[in-house]
C-alpha positions as CSV (number, residue, x, y, z in Angstrom):
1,X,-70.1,-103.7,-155.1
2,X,-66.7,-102.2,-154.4
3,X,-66.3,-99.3,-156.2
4,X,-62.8,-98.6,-158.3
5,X,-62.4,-94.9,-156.1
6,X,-62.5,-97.0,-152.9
7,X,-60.5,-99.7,-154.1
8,X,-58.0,-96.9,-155.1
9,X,-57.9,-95.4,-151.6
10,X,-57.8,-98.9,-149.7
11,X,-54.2,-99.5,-152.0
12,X,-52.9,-96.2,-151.5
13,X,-53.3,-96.1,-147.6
14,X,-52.2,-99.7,-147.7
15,X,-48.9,-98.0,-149.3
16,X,-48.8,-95.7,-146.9
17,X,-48.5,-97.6,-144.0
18,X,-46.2,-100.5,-146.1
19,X,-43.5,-96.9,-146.3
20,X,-44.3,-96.0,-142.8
21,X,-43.2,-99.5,-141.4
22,X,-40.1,-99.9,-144.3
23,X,-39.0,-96.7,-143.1
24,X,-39.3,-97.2,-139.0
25,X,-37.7,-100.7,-139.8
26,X,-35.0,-98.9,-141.5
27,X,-34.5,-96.2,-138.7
28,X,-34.2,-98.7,-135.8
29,X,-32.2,-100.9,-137.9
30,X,-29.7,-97.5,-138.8
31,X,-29.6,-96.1,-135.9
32,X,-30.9,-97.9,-132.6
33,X,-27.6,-99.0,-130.4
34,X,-29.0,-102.5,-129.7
35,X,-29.8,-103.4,-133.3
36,X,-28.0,-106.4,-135.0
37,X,-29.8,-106.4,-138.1
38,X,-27.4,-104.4,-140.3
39,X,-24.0,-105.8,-138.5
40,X,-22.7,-107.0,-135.5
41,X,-20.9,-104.1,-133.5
42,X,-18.5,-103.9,-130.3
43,X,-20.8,-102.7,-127.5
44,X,-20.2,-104.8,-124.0
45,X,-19.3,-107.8,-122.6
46,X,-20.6,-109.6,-119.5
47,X,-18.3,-107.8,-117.2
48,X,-20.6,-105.9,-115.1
49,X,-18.0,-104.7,-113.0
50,X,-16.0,-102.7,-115.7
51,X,-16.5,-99.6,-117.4
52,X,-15.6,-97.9,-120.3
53,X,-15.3,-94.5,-120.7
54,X,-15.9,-93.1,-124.3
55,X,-15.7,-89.6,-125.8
56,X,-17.2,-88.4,-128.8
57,X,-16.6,-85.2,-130.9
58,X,-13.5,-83.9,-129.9
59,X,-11.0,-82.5,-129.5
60,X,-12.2,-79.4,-127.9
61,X,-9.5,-77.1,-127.2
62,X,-11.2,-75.8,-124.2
63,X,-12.8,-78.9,-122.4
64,X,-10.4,-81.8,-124.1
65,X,-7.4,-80.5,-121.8
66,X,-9.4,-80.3,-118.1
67,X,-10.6,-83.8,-119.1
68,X,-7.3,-85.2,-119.1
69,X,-6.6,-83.8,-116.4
70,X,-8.9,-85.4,-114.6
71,X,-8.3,-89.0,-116.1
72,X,-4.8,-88.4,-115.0
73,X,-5.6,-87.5,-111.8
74,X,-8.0,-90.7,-111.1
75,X,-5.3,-93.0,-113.5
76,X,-8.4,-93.6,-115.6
77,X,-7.5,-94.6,-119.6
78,X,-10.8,-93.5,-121.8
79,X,-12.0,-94.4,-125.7
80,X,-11.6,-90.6,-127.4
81,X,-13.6,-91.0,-131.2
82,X,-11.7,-88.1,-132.8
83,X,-13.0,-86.3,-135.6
84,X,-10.5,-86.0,-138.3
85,X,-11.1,-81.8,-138.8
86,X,-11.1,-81.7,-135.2
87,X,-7.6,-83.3,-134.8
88,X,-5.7,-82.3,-137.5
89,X,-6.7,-78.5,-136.0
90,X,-5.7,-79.4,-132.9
91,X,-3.0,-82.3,-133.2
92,X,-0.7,-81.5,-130.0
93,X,-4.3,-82.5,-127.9
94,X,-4.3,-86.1,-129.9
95,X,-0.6,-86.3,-129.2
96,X,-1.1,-85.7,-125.7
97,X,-3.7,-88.1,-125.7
98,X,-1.9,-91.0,-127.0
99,X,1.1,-90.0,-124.7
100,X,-1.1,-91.1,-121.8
101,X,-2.3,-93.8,-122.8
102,X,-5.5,-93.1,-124.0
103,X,-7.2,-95.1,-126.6
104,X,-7.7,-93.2,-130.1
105,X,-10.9,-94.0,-132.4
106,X,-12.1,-92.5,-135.6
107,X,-15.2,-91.1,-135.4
108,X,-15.3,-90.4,-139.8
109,X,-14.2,-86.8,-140.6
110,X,-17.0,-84.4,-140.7
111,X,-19.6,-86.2,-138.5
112,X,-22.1,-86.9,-142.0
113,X,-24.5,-89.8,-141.1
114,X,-23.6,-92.7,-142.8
115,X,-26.1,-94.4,-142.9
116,X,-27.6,-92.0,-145.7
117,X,-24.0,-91.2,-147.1
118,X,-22.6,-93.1,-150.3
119,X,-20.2,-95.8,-149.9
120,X,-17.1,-93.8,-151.8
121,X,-17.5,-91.2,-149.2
122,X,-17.7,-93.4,-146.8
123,X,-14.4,-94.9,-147.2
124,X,-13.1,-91.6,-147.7
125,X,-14.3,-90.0,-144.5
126,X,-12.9,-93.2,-142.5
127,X,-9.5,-93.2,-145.0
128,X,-8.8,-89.3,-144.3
129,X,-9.4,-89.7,-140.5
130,X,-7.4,-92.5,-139.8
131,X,-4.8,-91.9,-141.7
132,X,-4.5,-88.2,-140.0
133,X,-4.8,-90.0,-136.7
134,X,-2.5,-92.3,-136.9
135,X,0.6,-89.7,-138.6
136,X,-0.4,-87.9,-135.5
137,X,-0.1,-90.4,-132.7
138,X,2.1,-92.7,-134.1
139,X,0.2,-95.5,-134.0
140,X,-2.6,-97.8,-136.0
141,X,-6.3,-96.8,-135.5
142,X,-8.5,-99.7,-134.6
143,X,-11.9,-98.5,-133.2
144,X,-14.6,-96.6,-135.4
145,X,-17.6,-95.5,-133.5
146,X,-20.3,-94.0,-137.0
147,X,-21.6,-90.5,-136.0
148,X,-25.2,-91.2,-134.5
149,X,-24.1,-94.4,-134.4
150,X,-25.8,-94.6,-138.1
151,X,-24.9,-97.8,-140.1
152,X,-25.9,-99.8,-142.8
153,X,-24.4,-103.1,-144.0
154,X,-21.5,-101.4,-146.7
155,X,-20.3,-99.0,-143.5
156,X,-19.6,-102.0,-141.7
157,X,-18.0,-103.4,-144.9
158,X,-16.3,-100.8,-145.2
159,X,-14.8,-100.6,-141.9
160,X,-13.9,-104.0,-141.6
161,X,-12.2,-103.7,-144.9
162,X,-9.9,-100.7,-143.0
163,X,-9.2,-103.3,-140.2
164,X,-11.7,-101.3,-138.1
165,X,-13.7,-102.8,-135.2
166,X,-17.2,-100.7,-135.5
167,X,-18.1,-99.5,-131.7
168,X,-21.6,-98.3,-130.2
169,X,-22.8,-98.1,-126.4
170,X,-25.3,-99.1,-124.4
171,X,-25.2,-96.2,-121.5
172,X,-25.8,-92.8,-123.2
173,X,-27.7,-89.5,-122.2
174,X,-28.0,-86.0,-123.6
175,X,-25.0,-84.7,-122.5
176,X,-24.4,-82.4,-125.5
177,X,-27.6,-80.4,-124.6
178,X,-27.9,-81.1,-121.1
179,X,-26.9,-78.1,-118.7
180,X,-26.7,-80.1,-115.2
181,X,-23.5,-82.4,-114.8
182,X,-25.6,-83.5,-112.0
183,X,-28.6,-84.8,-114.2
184,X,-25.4,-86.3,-116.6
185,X,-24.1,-88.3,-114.3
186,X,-27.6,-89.6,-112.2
187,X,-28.9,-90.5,-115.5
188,X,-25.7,-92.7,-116.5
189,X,-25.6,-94.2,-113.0
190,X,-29.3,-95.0,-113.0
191,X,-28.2,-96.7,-117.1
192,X,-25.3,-98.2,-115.0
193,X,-27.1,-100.1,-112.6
194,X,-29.5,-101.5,-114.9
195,X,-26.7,-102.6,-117.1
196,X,-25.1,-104.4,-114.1
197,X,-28.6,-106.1,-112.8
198,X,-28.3,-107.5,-116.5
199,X,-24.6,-108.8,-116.3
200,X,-23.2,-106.5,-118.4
201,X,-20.0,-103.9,-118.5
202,X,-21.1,-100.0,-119.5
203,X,-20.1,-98.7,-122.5
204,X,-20.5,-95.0,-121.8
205,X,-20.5,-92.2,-124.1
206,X,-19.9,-88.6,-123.2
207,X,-18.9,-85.9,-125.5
208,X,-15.8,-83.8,-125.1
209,X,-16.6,-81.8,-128.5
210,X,-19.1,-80.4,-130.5
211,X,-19.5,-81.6,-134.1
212,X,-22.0,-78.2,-135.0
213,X,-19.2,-76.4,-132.9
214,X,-16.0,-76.6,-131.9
215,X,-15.6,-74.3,-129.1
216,X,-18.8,-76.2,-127.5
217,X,-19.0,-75.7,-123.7
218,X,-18.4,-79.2,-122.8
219,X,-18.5,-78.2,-118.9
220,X,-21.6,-80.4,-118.1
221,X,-20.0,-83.5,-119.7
222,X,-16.7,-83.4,-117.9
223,X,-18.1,-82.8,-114.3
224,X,-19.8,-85.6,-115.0
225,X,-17.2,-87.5,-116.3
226,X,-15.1,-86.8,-113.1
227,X,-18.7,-87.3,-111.0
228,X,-18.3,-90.8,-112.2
229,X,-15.2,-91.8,-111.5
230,X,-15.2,-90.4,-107.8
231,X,-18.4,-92.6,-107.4
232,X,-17.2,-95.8,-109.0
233,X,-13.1,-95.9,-108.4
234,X,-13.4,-97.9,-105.7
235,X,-16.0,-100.7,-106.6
236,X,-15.1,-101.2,-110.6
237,X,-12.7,-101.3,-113.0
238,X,-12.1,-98.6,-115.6
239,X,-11.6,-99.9,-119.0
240,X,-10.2,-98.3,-122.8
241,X,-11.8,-100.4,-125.5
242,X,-8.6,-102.7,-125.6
243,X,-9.9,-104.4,-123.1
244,X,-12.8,-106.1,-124.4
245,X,-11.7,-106.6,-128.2
């Protein structure tokens, strides 16, 4: 006979694990870059010999200015995901930014992750940011890469409701923690080459701010950056986001 104690215990741990799988299901749902489930996002397209250039976080009044520098240098356009408070402190950067051609995203306001943020905020933190984006540049905002990359279904919603094309990646490292520009880049290129054994173009993300800080020393990420494009100039093509949507 089964005893009502042990009965008790064989539901409770079956609970247990029931949360434990909702809640990974959830995560890599929210947050993985390759997960469909909650939305279909801009990442790559079978272009293996083009890259994209993103950068998250800023602008950085330090870091922001030496990496266009070097994009102009190279005649490289780049993805920059602005945060709103970031921008509308620094707006002569953006300005500068659009001036050369650079393509402008909204990265949401305060960098909250949305995917455990309600929808009215939401909207507001895309609202705020692209409307400050686009009074600065001069022109309409149509990229939105989430902070994390966190989504659910109503942040896709609401970003397609905006006229917003939602972007993730599919070559990343931990540049924002990472000291050696050297590890930066030899970890993108070794992301690179499996992207290109699979047909596809890189969508790469480095970070030219800090959304904790915003005098961040964003050193490592723009060697890197410029590491990069010395290595692949000559055998692909740099891309802005335009070019695939």
């Amino acid at each position: 006979m089964i005893s009502p104690l042990a009965t008790g215990l064989d539901a409770g741990a079956g609970a247990v694990v029931s949360a434990g799988l909702a809640a990974g299901f959830y995560s890599y749902a929210s947050l993985w870059p390759g997960s469909r489930i909650f939305g279909k996002a801009l990442t790559a397209p079978e272009r293996p010999g083009e890259l994209a250039l993103t950068f998250d976080d800023g602008p950085n009044a330090t870091w922001t200015p030496r990496l266009l520098e070097i994009l102009a240098e190279h005649s490289v356009h780049a993805t920059f995901f602005l945060l709103g408070a970031r921008a509308a402190s620094h707006p002569e950067l953006v300005r500068q930014m659009a001036g050369a051609g650079h393509t402008i995203g909204n990265h949401s306001w305060s960098h909250p992750n949305l995917a455990r943020t309600g929808a009215r905020r939401v909207r507001e933190e895309l609202r705020q940011t692209s409307e400050t984006l686009e009074q600065i540049a001069g022109a309409p905002v149509k990229f939105f890469r989430p902070p994390f990359g966190a989504r659910r279904p109503a942040v896709f919603r609401i970003a397609r409701e905006m006229g917003l094309v939602t972007v993730l990646w599919n070559a990343m490292t931990s540049d924002w923690s990472e000291a050696s520009a050297e590890t930066i880049a030899g970890n993108l290129v070794s992301g690179i080459g499996r992207l290109q054994e699979r047909g596809r173009a890189a969508n790469i993300v480095l970070h030219d701010g800090g959304h904790r800080d915003p005098a961040a020393n964003r050193e490592p990420s723009v060697t890197a950056a410029r590491m990069l494009i010395e290595r692949y100039k000559g055998t692909h093509r740099f891309v802005a986001l335009d070019a695939w949507s």
